[in-house]
N, CA, C and O atoms as a CHARMM CRD file, in Angstrom:
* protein
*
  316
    1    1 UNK  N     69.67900  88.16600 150.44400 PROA 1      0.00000
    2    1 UNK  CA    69.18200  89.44000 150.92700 PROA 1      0.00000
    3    1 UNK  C     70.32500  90.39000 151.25700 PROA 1      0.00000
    4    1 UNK  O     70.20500  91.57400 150.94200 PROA 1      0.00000
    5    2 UNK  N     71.17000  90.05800 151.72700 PROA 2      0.00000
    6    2 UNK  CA    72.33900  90.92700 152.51700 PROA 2      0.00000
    7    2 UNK  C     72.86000  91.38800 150.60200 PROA 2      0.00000
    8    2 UNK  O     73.40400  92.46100 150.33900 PROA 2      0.00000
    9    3 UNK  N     72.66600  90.76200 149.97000 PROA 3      0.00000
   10    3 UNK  CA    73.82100  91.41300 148.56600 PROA 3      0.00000
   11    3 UNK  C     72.95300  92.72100 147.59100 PROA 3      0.00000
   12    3 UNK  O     73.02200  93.15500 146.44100 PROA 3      0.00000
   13    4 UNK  N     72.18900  92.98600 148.76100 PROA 4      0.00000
   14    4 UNK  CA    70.71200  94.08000 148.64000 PROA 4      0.00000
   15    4 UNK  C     72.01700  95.59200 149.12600 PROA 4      0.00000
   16    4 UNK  O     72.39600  96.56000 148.46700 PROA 4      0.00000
   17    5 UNK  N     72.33900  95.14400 150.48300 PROA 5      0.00000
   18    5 UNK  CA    73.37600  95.72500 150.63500 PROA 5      0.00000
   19    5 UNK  C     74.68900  96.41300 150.06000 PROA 5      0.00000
   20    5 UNK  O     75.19900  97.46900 150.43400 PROA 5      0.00000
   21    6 UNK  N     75.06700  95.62900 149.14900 PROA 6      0.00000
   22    6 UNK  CA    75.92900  95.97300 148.30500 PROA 6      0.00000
   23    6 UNK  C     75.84800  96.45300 146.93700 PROA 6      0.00000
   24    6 UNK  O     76.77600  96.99800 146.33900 PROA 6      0.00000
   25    7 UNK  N     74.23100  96.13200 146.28800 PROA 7      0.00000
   26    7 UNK  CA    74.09000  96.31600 145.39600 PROA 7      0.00000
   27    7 UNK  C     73.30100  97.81500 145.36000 PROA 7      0.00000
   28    7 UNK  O     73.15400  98.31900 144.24700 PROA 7      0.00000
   29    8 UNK  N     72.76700  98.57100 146.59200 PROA 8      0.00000
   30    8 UNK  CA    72.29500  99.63000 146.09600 PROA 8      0.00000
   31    8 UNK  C     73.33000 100.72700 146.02100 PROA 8      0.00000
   32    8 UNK  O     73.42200 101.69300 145.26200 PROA 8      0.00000
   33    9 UNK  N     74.15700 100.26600 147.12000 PROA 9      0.00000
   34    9 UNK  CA    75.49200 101.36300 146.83400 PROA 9      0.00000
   35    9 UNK  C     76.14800 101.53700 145.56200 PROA 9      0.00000
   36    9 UNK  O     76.40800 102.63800 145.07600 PROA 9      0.00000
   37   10 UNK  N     76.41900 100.37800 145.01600 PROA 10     0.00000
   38   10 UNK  CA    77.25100 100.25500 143.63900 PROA 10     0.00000
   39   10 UNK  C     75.82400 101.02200 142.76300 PROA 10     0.00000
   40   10 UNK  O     76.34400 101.88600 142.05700 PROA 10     0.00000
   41   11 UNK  N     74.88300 101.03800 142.62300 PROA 11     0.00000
   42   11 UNK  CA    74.03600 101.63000 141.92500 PROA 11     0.00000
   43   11 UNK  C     73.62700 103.19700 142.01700 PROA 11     0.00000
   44   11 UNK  O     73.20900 103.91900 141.11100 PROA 11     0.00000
   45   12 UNK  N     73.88600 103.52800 143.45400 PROA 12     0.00000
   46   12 UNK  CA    74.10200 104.81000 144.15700 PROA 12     0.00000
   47   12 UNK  C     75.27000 105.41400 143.13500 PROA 12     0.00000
   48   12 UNK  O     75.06600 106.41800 142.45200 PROA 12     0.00000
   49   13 UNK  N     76.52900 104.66500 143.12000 PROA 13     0.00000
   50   13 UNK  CA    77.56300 105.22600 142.54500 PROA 13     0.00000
   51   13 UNK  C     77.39800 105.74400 141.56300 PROA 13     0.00000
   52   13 UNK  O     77.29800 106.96600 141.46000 PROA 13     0.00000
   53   14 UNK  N     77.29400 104.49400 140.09500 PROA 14     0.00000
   54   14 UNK  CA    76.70200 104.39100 138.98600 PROA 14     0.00000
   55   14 UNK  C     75.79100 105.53800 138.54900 PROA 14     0.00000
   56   14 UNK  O     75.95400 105.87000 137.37500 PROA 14     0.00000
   57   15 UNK  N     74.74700 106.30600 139.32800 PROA 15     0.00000
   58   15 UNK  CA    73.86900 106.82600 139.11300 PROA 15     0.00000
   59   15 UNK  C     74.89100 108.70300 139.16700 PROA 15     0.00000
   60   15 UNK  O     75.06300 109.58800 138.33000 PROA 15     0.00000
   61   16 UNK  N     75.32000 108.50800 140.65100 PROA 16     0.00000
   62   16 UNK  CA    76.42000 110.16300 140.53300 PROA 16     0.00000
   63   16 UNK  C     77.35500 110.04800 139.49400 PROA 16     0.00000
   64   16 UNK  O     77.79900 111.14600 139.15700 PROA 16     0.00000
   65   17 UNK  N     77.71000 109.29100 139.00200 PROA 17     0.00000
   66   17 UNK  CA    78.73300 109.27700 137.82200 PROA 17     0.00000
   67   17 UNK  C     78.34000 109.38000 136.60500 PROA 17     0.00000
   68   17 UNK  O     79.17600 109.79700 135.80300 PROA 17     0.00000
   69   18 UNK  N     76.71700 108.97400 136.01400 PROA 18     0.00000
   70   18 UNK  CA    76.01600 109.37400 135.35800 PROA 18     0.00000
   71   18 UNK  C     75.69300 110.66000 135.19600 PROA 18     0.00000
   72   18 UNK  O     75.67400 111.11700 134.05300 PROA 18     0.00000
   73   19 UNK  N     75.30200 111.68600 136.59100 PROA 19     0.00000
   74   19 UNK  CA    74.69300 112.67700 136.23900 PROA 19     0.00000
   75   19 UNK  C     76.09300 113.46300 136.42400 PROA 19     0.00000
   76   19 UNK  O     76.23700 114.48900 135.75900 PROA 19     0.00000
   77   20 UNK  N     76.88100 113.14900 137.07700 PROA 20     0.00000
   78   20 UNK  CA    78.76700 114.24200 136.80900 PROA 20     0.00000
   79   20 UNK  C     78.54500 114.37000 135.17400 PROA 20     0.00000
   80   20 UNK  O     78.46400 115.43000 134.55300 PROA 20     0.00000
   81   21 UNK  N     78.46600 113.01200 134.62100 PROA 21     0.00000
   82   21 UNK  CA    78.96900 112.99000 133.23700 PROA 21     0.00000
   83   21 UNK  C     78.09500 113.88600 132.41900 PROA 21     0.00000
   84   21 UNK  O     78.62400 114.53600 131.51800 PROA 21     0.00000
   85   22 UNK  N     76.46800 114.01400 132.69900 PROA 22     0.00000
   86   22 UNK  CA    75.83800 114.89100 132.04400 PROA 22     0.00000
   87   22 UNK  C     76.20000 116.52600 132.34700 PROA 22     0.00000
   88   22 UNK  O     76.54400 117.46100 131.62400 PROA 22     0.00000
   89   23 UNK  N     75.92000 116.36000 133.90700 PROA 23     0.00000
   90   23 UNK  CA    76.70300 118.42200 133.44900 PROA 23     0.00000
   91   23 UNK  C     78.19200 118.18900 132.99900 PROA 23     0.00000
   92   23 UNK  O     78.37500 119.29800 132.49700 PROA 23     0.00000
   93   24 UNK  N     79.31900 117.56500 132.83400 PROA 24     0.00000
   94   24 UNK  CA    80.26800 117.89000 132.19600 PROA 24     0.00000
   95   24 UNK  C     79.92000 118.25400 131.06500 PROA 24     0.00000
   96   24 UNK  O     80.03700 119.43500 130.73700 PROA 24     0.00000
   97   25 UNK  N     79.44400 117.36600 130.27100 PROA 25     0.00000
   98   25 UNK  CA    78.82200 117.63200 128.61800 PROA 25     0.00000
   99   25 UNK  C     78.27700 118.56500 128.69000 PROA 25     0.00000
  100   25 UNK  O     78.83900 119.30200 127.87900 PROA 25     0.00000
  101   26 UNK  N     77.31900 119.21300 129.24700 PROA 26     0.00000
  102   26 UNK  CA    76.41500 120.57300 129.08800 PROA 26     0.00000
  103   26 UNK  C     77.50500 121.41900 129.43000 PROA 26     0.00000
  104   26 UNK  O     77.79400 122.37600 128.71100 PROA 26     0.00000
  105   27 UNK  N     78.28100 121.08500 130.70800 PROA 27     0.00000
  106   27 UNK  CA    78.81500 122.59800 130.60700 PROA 27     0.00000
  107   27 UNK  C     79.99900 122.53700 129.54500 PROA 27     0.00000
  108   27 UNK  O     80.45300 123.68100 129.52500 PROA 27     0.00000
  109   28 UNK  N     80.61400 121.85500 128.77900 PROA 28     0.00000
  110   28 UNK  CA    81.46100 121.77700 127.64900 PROA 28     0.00000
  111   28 UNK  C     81.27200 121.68900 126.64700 PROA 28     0.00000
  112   28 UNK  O     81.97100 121.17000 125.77700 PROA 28     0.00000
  113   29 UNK  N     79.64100 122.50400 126.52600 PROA 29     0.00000
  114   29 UNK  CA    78.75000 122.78100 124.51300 PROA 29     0.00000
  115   29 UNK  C     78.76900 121.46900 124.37600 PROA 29     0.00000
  116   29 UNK  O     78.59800 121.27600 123.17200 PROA 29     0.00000
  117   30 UNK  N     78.89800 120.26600 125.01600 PROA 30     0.00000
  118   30 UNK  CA    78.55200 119.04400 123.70100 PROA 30     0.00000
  119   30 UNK  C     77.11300 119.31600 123.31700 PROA 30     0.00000
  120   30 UNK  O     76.83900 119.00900 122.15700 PROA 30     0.00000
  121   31 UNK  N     76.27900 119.75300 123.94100 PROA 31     0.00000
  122   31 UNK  CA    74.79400 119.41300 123.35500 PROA 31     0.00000
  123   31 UNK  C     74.40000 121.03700 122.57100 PROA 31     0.00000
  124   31 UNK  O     73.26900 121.29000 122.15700 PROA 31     0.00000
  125   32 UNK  N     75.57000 122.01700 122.48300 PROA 32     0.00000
  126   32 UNK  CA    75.17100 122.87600 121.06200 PROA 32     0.00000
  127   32 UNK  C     75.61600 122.42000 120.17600 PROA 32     0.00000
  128   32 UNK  O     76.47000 121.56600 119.93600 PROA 32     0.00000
  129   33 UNK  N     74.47200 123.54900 119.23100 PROA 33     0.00000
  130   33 UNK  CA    74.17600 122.86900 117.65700 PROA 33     0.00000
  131   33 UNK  C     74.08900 121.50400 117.29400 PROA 33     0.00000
  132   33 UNK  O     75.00600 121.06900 116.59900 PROA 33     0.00000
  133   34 UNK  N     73.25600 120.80900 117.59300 PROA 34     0.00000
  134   34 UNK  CA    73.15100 119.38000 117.22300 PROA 34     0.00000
  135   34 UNK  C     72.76800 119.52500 116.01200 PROA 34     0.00000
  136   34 UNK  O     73.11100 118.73500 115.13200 PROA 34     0.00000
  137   35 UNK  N     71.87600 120.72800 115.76200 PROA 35     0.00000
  138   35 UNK  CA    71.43000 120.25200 114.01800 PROA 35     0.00000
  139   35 UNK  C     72.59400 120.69900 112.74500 PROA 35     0.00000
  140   35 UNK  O     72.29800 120.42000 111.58400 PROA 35     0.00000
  141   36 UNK  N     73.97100 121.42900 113.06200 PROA 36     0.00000
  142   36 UNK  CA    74.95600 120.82000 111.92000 PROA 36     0.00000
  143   36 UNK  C     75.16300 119.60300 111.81600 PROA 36     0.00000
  144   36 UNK  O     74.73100 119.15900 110.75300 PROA 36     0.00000
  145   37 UNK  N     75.61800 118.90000 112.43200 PROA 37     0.00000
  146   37 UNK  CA    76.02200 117.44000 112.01700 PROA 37     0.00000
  147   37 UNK  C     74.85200 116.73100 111.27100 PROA 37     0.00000
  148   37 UNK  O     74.92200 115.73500 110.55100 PROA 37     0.00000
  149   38 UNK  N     74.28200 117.11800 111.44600 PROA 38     0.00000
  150   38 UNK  CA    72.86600 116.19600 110.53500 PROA 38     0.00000
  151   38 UNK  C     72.83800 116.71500 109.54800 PROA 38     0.00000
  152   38 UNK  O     72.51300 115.86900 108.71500 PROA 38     0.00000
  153   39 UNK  N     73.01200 117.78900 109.02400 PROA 39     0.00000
  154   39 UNK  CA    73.00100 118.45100 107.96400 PROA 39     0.00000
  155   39 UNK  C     74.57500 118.64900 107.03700 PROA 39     0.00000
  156   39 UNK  O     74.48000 118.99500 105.86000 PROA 39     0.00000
  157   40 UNK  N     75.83200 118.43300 107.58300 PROA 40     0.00000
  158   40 UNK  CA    77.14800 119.01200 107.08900 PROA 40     0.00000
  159   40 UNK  C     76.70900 117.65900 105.96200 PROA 40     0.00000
  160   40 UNK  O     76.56600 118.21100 104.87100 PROA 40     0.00000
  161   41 UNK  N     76.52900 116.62200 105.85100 PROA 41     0.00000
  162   41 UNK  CA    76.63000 115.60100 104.68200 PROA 41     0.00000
  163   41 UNK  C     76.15500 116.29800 103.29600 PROA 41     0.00000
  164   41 UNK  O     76.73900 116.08400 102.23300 PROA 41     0.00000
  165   42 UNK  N     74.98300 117.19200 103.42900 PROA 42     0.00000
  166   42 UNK  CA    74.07300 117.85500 102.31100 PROA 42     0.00000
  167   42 UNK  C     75.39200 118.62400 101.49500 PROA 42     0.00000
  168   42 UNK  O     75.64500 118.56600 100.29200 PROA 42     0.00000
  169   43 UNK  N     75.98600 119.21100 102.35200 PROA 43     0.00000
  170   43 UNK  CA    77.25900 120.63700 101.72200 PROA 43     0.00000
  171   43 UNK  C     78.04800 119.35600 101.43100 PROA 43     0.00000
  172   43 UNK  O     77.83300 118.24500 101.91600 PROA 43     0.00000
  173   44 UNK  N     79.27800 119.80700 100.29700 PROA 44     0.00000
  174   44 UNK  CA    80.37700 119.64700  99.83900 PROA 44     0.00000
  175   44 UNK  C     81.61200 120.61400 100.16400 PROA 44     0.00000
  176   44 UNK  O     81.89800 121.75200  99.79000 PROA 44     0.00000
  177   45 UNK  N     82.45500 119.34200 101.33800 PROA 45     0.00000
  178   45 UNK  CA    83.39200 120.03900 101.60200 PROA 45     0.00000
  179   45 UNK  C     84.52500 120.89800 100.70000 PROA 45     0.00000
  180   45 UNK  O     85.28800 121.81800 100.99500 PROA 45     0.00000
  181   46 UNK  N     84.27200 120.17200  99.48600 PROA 46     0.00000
  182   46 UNK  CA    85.90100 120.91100  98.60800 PROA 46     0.00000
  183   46 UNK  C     84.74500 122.25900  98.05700 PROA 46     0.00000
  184   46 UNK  O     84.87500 122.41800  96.84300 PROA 46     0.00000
  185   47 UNK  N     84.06200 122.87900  98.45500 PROA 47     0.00000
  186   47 UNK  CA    83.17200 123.66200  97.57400 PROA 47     0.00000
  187   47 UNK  C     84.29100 125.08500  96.79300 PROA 47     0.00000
  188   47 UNK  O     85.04600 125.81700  97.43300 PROA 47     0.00000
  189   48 UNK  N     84.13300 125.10100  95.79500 PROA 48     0.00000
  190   48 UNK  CA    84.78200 126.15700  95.33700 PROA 48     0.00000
  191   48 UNK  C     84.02000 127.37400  95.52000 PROA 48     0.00000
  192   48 UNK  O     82.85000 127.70500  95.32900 PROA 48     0.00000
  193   49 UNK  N     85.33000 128.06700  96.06000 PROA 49     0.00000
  194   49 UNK  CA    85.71100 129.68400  96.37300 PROA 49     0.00000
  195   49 UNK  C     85.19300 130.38700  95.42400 PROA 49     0.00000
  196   49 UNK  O     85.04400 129.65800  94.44300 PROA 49     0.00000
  197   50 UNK  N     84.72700 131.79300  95.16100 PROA 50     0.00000
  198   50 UNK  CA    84.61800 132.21500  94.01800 PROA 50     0.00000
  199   50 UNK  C     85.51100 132.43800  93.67300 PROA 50     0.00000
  200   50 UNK  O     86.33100 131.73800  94.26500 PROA 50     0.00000
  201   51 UNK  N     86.20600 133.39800  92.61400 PROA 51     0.00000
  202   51 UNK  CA    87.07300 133.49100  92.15000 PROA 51     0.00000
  203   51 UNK  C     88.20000 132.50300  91.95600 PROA 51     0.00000
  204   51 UNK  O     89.19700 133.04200  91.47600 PROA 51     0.00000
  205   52 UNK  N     88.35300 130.93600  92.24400 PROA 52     0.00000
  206   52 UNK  CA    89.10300 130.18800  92.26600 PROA 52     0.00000
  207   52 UNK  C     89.11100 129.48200  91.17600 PROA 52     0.00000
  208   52 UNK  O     88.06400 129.02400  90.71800 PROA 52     0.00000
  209   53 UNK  N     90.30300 129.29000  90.59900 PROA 53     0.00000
  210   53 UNK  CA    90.05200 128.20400  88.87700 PROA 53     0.00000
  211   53 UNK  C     90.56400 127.37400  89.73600 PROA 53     0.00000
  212   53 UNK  O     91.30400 127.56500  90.70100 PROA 53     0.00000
  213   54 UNK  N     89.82500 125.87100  89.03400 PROA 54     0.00000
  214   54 UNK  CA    90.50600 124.88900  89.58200 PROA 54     0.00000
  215   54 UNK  C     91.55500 124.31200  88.51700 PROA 54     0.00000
  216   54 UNK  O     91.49800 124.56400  87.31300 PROA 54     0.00000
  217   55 UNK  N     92.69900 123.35500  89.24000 PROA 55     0.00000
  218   55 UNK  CA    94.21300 123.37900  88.12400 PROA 55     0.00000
  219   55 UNK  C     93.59500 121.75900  88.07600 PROA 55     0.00000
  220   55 UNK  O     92.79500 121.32300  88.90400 PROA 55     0.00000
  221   56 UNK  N     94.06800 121.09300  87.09000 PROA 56     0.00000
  222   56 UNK  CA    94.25600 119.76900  86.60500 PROA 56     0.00000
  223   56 UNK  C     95.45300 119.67200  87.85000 PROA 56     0.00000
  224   56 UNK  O     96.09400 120.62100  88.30200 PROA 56     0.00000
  225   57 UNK  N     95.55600 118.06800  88.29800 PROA 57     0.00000
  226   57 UNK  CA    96.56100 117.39400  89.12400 PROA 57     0.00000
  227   57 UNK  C     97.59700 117.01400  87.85300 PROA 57     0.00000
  228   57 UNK  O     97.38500 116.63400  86.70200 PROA 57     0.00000
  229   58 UNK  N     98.75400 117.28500  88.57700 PROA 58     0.00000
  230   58 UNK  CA    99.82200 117.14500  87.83700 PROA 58     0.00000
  231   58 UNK  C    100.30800 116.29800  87.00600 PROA 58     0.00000
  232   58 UNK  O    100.87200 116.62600  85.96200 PROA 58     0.00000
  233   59 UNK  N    100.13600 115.13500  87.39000 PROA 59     0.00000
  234   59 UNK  CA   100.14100 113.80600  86.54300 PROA 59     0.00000
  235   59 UNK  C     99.12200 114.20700  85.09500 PROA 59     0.00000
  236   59 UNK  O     99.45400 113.87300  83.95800 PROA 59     0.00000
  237   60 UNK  N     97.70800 115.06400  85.45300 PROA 60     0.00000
  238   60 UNK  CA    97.31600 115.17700  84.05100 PROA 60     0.00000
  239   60 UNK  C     97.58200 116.20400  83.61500 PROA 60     0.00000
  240   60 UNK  O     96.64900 116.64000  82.94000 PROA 60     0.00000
  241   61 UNK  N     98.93400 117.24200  83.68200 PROA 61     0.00000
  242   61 UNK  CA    99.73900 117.92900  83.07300 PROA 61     0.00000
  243   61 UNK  C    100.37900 117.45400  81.92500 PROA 61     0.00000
  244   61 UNK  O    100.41800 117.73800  80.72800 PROA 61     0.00000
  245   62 UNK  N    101.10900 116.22700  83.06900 PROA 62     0.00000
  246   62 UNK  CA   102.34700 116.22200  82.22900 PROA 62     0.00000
  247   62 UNK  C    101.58500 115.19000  80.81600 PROA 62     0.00000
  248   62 UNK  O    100.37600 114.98600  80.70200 PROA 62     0.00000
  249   63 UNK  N    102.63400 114.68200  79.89600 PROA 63     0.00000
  250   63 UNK  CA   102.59000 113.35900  79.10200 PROA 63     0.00000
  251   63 UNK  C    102.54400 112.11600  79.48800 PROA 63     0.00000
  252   63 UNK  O    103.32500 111.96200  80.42700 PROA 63     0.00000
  253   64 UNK  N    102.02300 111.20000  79.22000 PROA 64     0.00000
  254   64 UNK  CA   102.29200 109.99500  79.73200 PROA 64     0.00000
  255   64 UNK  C    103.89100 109.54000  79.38100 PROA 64     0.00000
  256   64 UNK  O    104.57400 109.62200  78.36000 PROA 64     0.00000
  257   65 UNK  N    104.12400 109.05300  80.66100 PROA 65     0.00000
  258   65 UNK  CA   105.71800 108.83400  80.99900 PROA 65     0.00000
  259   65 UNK  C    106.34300 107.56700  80.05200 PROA 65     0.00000
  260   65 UNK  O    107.46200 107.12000  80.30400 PROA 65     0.00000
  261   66 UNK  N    105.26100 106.86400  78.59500 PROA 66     0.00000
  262   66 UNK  CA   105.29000 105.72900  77.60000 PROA 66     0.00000
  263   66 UNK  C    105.58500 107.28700  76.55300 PROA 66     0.00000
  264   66 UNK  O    106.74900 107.54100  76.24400 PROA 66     0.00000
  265   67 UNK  N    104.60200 108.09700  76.15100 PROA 67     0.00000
  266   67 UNK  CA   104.73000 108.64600  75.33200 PROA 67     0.00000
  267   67 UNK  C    106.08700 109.42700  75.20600 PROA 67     0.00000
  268   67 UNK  O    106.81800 109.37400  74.21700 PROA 67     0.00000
  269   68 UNK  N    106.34800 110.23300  76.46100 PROA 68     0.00000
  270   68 UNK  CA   107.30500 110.79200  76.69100 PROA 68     0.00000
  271   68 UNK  C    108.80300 110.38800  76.40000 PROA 68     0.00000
  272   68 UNK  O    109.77100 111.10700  76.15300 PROA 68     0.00000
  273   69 UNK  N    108.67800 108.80800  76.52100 PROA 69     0.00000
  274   69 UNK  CA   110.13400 107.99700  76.49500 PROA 69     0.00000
  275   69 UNK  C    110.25800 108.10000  74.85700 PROA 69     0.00000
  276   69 UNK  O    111.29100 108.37800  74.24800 PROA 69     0.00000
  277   70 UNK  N    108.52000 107.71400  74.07800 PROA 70     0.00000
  278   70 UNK  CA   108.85500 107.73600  72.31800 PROA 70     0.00000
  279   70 UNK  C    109.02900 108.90000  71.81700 PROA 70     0.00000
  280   70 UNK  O    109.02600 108.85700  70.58600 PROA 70     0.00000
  281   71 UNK  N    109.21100 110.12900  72.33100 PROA 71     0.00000
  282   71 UNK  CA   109.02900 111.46000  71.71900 PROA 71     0.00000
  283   71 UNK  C    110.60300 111.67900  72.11200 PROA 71     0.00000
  284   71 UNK  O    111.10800 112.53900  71.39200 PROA 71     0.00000
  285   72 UNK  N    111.63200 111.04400  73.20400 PROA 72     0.00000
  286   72 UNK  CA   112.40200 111.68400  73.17100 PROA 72     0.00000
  287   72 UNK  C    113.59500 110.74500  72.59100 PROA 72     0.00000
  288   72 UNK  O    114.77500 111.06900  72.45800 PROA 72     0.00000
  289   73 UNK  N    113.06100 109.65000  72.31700 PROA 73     0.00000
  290   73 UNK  CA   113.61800 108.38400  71.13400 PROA 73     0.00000
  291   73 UNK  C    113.71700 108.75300  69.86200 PROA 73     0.00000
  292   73 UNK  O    114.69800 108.70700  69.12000 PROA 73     0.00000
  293   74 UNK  N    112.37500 109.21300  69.61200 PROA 74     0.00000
  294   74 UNK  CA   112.22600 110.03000  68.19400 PROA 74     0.00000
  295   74 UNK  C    113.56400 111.23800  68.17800 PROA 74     0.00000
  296   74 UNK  O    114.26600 111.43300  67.18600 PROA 74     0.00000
  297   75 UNK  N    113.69100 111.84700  69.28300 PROA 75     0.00000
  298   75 UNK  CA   114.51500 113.48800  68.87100 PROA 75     0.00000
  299   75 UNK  C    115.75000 113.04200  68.92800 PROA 75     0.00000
  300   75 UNK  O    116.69100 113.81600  68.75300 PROA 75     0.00000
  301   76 UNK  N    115.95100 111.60200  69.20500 PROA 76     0.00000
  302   76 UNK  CA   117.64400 111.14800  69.44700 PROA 76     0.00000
  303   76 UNK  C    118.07600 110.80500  70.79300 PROA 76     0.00000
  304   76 UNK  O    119.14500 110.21300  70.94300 PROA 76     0.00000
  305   77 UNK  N    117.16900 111.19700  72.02900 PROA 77     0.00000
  306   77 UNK  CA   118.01300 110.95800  73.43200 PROA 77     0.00000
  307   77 UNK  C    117.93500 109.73100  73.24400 PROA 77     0.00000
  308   77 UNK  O    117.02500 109.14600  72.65900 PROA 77     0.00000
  309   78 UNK  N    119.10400 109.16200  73.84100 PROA 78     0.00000
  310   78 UNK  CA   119.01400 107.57100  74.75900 PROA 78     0.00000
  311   78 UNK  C    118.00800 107.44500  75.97400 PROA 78     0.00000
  312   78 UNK  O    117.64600 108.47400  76.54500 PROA 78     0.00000
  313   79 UNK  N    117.52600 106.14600  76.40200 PROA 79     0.00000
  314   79 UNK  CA   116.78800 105.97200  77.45000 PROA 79     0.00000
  315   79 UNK  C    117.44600 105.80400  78.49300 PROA 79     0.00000
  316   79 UNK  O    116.86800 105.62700  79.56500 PROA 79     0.00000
């Protein structure tokens, strides 16, 4: 019976530290706009710009670095 004593205080606590923690969040926008995040998955982040061409990555610029070694074998360089 006596640990009746100790246990409503620690629950007393528990309970103000709960509701601190809720107005912190309210007053720091956590609970605006909840409905982007449910929705940002639908959009594509890389979405192209208008006017933007997109470039090939560089590696599929160049030649392959096999071909490149026989093309410059062929013209005479050493490897």
């Amino acid at each position: 019976m006596e640990i009746i004593y100790v246990l409503i205080p620690i629950a007393m606590i528990f309970v103000a530290i709960a509701i601190m923690v809720f107005f912190w969040a309210v007053k720091s926008e956590q609970f605006d706009d909840l409905d982007r995040q449910s929705v940002s998955i639908l959009f594509d982040e890389n979405a192209e710009k208008p006017g933007h061409t997109p470039v090939a990555p560089l590696s599929a610029q160049l030649d392959d670095p096999t071909q490149q070694a026989i093309k410059d074998q062929q013209k005479g360089m050493p490897l």
